[in-house]
Every structure is written in C-alpha cells, then in structure tokens.
C-alpha positions in Angstrom: -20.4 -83.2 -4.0 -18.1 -80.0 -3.0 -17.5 -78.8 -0.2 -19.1 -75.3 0.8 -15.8 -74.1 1.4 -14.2 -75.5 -1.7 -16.9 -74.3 -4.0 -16.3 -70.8 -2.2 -12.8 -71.1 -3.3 -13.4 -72.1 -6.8 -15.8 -69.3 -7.1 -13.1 -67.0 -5.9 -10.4 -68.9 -8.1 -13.0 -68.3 -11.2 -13.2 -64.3 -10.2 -9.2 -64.2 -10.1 -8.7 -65.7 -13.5 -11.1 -63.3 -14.9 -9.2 -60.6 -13.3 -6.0 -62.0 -14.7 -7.8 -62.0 -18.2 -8.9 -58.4 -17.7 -5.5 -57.6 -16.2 -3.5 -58.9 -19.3 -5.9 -57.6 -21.7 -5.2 -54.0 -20.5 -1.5 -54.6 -20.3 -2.0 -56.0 -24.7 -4.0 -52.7 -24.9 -1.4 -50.9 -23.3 1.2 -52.0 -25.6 -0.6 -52.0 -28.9 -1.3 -48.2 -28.1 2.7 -47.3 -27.6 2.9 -49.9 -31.0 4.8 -52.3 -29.0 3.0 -55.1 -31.2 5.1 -58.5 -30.0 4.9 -57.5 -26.0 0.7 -57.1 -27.1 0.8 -60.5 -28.8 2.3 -61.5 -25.9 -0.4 -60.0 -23.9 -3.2 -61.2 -25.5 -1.6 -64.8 -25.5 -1.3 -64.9 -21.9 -4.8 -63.4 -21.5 -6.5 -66.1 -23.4 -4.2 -68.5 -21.1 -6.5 -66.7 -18.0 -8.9 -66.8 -19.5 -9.0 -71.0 -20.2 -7.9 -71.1 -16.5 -11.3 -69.5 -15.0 -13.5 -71.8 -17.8 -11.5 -75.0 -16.7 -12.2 -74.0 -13.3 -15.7 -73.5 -13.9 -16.2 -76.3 -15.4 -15.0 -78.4 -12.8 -16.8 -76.8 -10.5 -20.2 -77.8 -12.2 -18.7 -81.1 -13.1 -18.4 -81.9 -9.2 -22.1 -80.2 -8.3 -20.9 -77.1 -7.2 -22.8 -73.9 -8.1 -21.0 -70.9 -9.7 -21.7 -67.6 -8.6 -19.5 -64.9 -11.3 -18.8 -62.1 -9.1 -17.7 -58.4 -10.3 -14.3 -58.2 -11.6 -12.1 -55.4 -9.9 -10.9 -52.8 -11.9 -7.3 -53.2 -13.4 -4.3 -50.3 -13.8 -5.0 -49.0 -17.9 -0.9 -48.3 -18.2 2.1 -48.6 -17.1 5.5 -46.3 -16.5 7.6 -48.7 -18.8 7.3 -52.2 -20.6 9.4 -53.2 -17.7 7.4 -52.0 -15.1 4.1 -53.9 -16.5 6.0 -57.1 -17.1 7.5 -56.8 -13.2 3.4 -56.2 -12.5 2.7 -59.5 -14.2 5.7 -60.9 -13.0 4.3 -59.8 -9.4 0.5 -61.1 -10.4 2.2 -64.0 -11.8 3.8 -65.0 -7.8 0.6 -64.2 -5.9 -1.2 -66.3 -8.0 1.7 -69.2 -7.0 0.5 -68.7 -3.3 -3.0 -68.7 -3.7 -3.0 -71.9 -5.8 -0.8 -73.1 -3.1 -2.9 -72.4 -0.2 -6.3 -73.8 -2.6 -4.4 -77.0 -2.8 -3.8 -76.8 1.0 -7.4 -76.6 1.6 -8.1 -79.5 -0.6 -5.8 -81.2 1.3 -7.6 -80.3 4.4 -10.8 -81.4 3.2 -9.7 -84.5 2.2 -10.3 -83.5 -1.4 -8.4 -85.7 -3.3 -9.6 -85.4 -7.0 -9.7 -81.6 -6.3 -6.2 -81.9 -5.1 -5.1 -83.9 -8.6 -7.3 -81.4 -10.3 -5.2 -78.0 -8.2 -1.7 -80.3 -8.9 -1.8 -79.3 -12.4 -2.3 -75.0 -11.7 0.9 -75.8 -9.0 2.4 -77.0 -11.7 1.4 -74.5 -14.7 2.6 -71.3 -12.0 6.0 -72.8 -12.1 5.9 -71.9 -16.2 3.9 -69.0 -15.9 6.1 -67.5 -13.3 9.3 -68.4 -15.4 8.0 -67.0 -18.7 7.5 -63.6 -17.2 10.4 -63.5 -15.3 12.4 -63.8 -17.9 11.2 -60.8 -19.9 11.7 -58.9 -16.6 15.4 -60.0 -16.3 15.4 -59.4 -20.3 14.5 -55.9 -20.0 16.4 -55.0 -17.3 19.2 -56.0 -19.1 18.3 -54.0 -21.7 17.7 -50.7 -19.9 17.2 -47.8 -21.8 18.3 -49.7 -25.4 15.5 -48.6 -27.6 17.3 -51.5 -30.1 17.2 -54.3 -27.6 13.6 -53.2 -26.5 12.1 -53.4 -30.3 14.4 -56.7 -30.4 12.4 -58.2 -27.6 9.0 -56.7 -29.1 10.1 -58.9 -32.0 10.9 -62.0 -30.0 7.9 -62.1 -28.2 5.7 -61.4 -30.8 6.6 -65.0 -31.8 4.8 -66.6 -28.6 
C-alpha cells in the first residue's frame, strides 16, 4: 500500500500531466492555425508524450492500492507572441516539471518508498530529454530571428518528429 502522502502526490502528478497535455495541445492548435504544420506535429507529439505520462502514472497508482481522484485541469494560454516565445513557454514548463519530479522522488525517498523511487527514477531521467528537445528549438529559433526561411526550415524539420 501507498502512502497518503504519496498517493496525494501522484494524484497531483496525474493532474500536471493532464495540464501538460492540454498545455501542448493548445500550443499544436496554435500553430496549425498560423499553418506552422511541423512545430503542430511537434505539438501534438509531445502532447501524446503527457499524455502517456499521466496514464503510466495512474496506473501505478492503482497498481500499488492507491485511489485516483482526477481533479479539474487549469486553464492553459490559447496563443502565443511568436513560435519562439511558446517553445521558451514549453521550454519553461518543461524545467518546472524537472523540479517537481525531483522533489516527488525526494518524498519517496523520505518515505522510504523504494519501488516508487525506481518507478520516479525513470521521469528524472525522461526530463533530462524532454528539457533538451525543447531547448534546442529555443536556441534554434533564436538563432533564427526574424528569418521567415529558417523559421519554415525548422517547421519542416520538426514536422519530422
């Protein structure tokens, strides 16, 4: 059995992954709107990604005895300035999520957790890519500036993901 206040977390772990699904969802919307098509791909890739974070952490969650309790998701931004500015948003999502997982595996460590430790071990390791991947368009596109070219170029190249 869970702990009361590991099951708290995982239900509030399960509620941020939905928000991160919701939150890249809008930003694929976002782009398919301004017919950035790759960065939507993109998008939609990573919000499917969320997405199979919040079930795997649901399902663990019921696979130790825990119960799930789905709370409202919180309302995400609809658009952005820029590509750039909503890939340094999910860039910026992408970090706090780094510190949460962080202080989850903390707790787990705490509580003397171990399985839900090696279970947290792999999202400490998954943030290093995810953090990475979205970094790198932000360097990208700052790089780029204001070439329409090297924008559709990128558009391109991540509408290969």
């Amino acid at each position: 059995m869970i702990s009361e206040k590991l099951q708290a977390e995982f239900n509030q772990r399960i509620n941020d992954e939905f928000y991160a699904w919701y939150l890249y969802t809008a930003m694929a919307a976002y782009f398919e709107h301004d017919n950035f098509r790759g960065f939507a791909h993109w998008m939609r890739k990573q919000a499917e990604e969320e997405m199979g974070h919040a079930t795997k952490n649901l399902s663990y969650l019921l696979e130790r005895g825990g119960k799930v309790s789905l709370k409202p998701i919180a309302q995400v931004p609809d658009s952005w300035a820029t590509p750039l500015a909503a890939f340094e948003a999910a860039y910026q999502h992408e970090q706090k999520v780094t510190g949460i997982y962080g202080k989850f595996f903390e707790l787990a460590q705490a509580e003397k957790d171990h399985a839900a430790e090696i279970f947290l071990q792999w999202y400490v390791n998954e943030q290093v890519e995810e953090e990475a991947q979205t970094a790198q368009a932000v360097d990208i596109l700052k790089k780029i500036k204001d070439s329409v070219g090297g924008l559709y170029q990128l558009d391109h190249q991540l509408g290969k993901r």
